[in-house]
C-alpha positions in Angstrom: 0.0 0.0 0.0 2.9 2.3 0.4 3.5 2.3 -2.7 -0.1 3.5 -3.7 0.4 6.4 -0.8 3.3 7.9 -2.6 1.1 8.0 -6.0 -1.4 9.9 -4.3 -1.3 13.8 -2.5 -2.7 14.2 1.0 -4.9 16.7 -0.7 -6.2 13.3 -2.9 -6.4 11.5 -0.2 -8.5 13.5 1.9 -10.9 13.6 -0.9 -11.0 9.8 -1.1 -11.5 9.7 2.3 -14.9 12.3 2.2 -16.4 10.5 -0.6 -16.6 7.0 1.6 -17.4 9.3 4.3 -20.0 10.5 3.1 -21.0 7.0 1.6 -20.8 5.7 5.0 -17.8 4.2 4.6 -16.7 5.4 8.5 -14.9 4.4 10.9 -18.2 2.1 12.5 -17.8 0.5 9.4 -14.2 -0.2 9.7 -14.9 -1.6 12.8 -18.1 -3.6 12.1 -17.3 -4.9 8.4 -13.5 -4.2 7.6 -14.1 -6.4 4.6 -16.4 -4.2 3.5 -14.9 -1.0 4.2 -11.6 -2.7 2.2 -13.6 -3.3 -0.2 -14.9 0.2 -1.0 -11.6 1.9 -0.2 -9.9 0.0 -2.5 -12.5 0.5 -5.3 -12.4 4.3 -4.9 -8.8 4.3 -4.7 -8.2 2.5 -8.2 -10.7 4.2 -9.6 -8.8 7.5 -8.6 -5.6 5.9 -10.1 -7.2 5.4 -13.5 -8.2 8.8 -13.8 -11.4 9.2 -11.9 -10.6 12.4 -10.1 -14.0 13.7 -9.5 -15.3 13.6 -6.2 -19.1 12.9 -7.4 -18.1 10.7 -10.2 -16.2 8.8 -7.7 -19.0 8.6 -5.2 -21.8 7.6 -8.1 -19.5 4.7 -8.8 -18.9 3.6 -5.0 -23.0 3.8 -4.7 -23.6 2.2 -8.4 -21.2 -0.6 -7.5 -21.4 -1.2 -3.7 -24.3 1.0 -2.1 -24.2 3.1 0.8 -22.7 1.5 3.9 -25.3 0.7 6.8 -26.6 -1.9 8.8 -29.6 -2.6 7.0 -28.2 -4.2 4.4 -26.5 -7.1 6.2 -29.9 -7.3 8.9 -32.0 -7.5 6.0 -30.3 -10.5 4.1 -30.4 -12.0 7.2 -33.4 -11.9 8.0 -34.7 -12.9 4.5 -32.5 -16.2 4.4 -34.2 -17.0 7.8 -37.7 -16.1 6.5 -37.2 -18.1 3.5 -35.9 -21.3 5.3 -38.8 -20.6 8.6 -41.4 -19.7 6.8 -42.9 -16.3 8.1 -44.2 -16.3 12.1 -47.6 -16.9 12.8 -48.5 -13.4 14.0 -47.2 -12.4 10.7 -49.5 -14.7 8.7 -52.5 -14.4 11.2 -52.4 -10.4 10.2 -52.5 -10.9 6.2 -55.4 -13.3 6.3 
């Protein structure tokens, strides 16, 4: 990675930095997910490299390819798969009928 730091200005990088930011790619996410925040920082930061130096093109790419960070996307899936094995709970079916 040090190698991709010297490529890059601290004025650059502070940009990168806003746009997952501001993506909710934060710290909480770091801690929560680091996959996921690897995952992002690394796409924005290649994209940078290959000429992307736009801060909203860069953040329409992030959401276009990955979404904004949160919580609600790994609770949902979860909660789907368990639905879809389960079957919905009864108080749940009671109220559609």
């Amino acid at each position: 990675m040090s190698s991709i730091e010297n490529n890059i200005s601290s004025v650059d990088f502070e940009m990168i930095r806003s746009v997952l930011d501001d993506a909710g790619y934060d710290a909480s996410v770091l801690v929560e997910d680091q996959c996921l925040f690897d995952t992002a920082a690394l796409l924005v930061t290649k994209l940078f490299l290959s000429g992307v130096d736009s801060r909203s093109a860069l953040a329409a790419k992030l959401e276009c390819q990955l979404g904004r960070a949160g919580t609600h996307r790994h609770r949902l899936s979860l909660s789907l798969s368990r639905y879809a094995i389960q079957g919905f709970p009864l108080e749940s079916q009671a109220n559609k009928s």
